[in-house]
N, C-alpha and C positions, 0 to 999 in steps of 0.2 A: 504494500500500500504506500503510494507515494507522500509525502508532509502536502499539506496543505500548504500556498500560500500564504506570504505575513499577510493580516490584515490590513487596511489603509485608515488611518487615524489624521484628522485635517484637524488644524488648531488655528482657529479665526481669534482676532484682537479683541471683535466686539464692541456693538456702539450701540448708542443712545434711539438712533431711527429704525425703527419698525423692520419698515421696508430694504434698509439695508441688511439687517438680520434675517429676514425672512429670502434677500437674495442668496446669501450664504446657504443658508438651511437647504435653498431649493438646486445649489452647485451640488453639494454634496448629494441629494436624490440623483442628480442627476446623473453623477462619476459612477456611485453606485448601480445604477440603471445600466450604463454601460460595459460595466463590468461586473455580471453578475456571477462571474468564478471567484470575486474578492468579497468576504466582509469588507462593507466600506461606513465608517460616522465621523461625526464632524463635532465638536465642540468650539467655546469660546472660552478664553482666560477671564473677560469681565465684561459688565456690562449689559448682556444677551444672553437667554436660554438659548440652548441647554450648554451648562457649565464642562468643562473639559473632560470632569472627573466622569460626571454624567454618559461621555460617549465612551469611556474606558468601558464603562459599567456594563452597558449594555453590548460593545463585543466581549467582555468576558460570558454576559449569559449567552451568546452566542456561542461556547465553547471556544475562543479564539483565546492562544495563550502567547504568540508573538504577533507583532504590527511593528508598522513604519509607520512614524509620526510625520507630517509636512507642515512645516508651517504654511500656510493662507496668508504671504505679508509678501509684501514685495521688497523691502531690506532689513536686514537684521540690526534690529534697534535692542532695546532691554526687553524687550517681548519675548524675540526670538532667543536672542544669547541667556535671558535667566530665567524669565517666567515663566516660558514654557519649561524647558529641562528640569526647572523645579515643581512644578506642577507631575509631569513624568513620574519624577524620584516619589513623589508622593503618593501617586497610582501604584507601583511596583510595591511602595510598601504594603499598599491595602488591599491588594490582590495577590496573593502568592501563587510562585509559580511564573508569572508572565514575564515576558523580555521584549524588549523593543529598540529599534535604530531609530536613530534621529534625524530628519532629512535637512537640507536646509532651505532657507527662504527662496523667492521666484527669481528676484533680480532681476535686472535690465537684458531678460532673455532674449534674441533676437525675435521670437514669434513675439514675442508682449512688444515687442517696437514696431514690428509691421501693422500692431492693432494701432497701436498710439497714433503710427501715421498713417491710419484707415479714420481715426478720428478726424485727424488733421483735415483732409480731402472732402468728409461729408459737411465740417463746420467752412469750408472753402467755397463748395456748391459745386466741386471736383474739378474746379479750374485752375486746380494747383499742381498738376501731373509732373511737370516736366521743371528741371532747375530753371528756367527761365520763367517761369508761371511764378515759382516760389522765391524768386529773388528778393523781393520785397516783403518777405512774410516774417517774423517776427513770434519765435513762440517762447511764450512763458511758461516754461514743466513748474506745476506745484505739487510739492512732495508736502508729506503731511508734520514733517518738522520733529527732532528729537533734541534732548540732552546727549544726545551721543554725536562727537563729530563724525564717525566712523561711515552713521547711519544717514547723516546729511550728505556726506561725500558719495555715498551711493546714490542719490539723487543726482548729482553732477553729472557724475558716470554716466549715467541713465541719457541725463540731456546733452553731452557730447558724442553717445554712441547713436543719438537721435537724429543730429546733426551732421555726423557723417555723412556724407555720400549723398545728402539728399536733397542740396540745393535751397535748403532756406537760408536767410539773410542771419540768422542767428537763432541756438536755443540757449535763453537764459532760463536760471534757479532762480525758486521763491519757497517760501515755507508756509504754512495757514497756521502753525501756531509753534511755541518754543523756538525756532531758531529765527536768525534774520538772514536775507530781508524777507520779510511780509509782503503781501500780494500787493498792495498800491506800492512799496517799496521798487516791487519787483517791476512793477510796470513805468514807474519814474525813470528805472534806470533804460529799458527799454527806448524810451523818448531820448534820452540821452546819447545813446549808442544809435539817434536816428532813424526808430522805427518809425513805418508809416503802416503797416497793419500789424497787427497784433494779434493772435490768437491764444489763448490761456489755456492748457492743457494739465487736467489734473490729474497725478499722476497715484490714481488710488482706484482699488479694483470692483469695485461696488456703491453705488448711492450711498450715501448720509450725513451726517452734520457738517462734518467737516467739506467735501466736496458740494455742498450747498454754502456753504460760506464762503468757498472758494469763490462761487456765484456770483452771490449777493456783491462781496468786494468789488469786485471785476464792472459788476454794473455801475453801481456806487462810486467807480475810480471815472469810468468812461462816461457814465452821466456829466461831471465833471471835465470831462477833458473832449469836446464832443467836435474839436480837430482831427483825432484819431478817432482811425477805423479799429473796434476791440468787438472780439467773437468768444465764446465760452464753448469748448469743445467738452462732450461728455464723458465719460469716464470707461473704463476698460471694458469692464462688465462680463458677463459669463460666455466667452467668447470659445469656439471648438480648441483654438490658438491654448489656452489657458487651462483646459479640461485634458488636452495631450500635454502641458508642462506639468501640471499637476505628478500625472503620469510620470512624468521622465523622472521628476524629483523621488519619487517612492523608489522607481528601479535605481535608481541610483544609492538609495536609501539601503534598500534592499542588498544589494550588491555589495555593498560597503564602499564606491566609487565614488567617493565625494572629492572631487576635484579643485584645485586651482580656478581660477578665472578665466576658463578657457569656454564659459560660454560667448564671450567677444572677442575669441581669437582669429585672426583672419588666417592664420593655418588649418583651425579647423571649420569655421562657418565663414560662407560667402558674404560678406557685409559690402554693402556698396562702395563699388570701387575698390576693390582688394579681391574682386571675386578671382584672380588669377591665382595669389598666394595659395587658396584651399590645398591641402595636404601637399604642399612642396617639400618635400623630403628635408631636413632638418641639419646640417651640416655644420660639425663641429668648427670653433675658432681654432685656426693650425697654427701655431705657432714655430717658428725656426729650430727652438729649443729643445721642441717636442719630439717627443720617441717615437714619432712616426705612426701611433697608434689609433688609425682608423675605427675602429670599433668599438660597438659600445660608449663610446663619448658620441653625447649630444649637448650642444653648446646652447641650446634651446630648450626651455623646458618641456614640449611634447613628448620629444626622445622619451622622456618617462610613461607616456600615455601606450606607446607602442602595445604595450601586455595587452590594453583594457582591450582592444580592439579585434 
């Protein structure tokens, strides 16, 4: 008889709006639905039923005694790096018996960037195709702001890997709360660096307070500044894009393959304009000095990925 599959355990932040809890709730049916060879539940750390503990609960009555945990966050803030792993430690102790991996957060994956700029296109009226259309466009990513620079910098990340290859005039950072700048912040500087449209892209995976505030700002700033052209683009939402990363993060989870940052590596994914790099063989720095030793040295860190593959 073969093991079972880990089960899949989704650990959402959780908020204050309804309807953004009740989107989660209805990702997770839905992974579920699709995968009905896997126990699949979903909790929250705060905020939102049903509580973390709550989806352990119910795949252990499932009989299920390992799972891959994912976070449900798009950078690893204090969420991902302690409240959930202590929330975990705290499941294991009150279920004996159970094991679990720990996946990690979605990150500025290339399919979450084709969505962002699927957003981009529909708040345009899709007259933004080609870099000459987008020359003058002007996007503000609003990441939802931590005490961790760690977790701010991955917003950056996000809106330089955005801006690659894709012909906008610029992607500036803003935050909606804890870091600066803030969203009129973000759009001042915008004006500054000479935008003449603006679109504001939030950069959070489901409806609610905070991506509504993102909003409300945005109009509030452009109410005000009614020289500039400003568009509010919608948010990521339960996109197929997002329901297969989900996936990827568990096998990986699963696998124990947790990697480096090679989901933005132009060795391994085609990112615009670098689609030539994709898996160009990896060749070590040779040095004069060197023993001559071809092999096995990889002066790039892939060399290492070689096994997984």
């Amino acid at each position: 008889m073969t093991t079972p599959p880990p089960a899949l355990l989704i650990a959402g932040h959780g908020t204050r709006d309804d309807a953004g809890a009740e989107a989660f709730r209805d990702f997770v049916r839905e992974l579920g639905s699709r995968h009905p060879e896997l126990p699949v539940a979903g909790g929250f750390i705060e905020l939102s039923p049903p509580p973390l503990g709550d989806a352990v609960a119910e795949l252990v009555e499932r009989g299920v005694r390992r799972f891959a945990a994912v976070p449900l966050m798009l950078v690893s803030a204090g969420h991902a790096k302690g409240d959930i792993p202590a929330a975990l430690a705290r499941e294991k102790e009150r279920h004996a018996g159970i094991s679990y991996t720990y996946g990690r957060p979605l990150g500025p994956h290339p399919s979450l960037l084709a969505v962002l700029e699927r957003r981009l296109d529909e708040v345009l009226g899709g007259t933004a195709r080609t870099p000459e259309d987008r020359a003058d466009v002007t996007v503000l990513l609003v990441g939802r702001g931590s005490t961790d620079p760690d977790a701010n910098a991955e917003v950056h990340k996000a809106a330089r890997l955005l801006w690659e290859g894709r012909g906008y005039a610029g992607v500036e950072t803003a935050f909606v709360s804890l870091a600066a700048p803030d969203v009129p912040s973000g759009l001042d500087r915008c004006v500054k660096l000479g935008a003449r449209r603006i679109v504001v892209l939030p950069y959070f995976l489901f409806t609610g307070i905070l991506p509504d505030r993102v909003r409300q700002q945005t109009e509030g700033w452009a109410a005000a500044h009614p020289e500039v052209e400003v568009r509010s683009a919608d948010v990521i939402g339960p996109e197929p894009e997002l329901l297969d990363l989900v996936m990827e993060r568990y096998e990986e989870a699963v696998k124990g393959d947790l990697r480096m940052n090679c989901d933005s590596c132009v060795y391994r994914i085609a990112l615009p304009g670098f689609e030539d790099k994709v898996g160009l063989p990896q060749q070590p720095h040779f040095h004069p000095d060197d023993d001559g030793d071809q092999h096995g040295h990889h002066g790039h860190h892939h060399g290492a990925h070689s096994h997984a593959h």
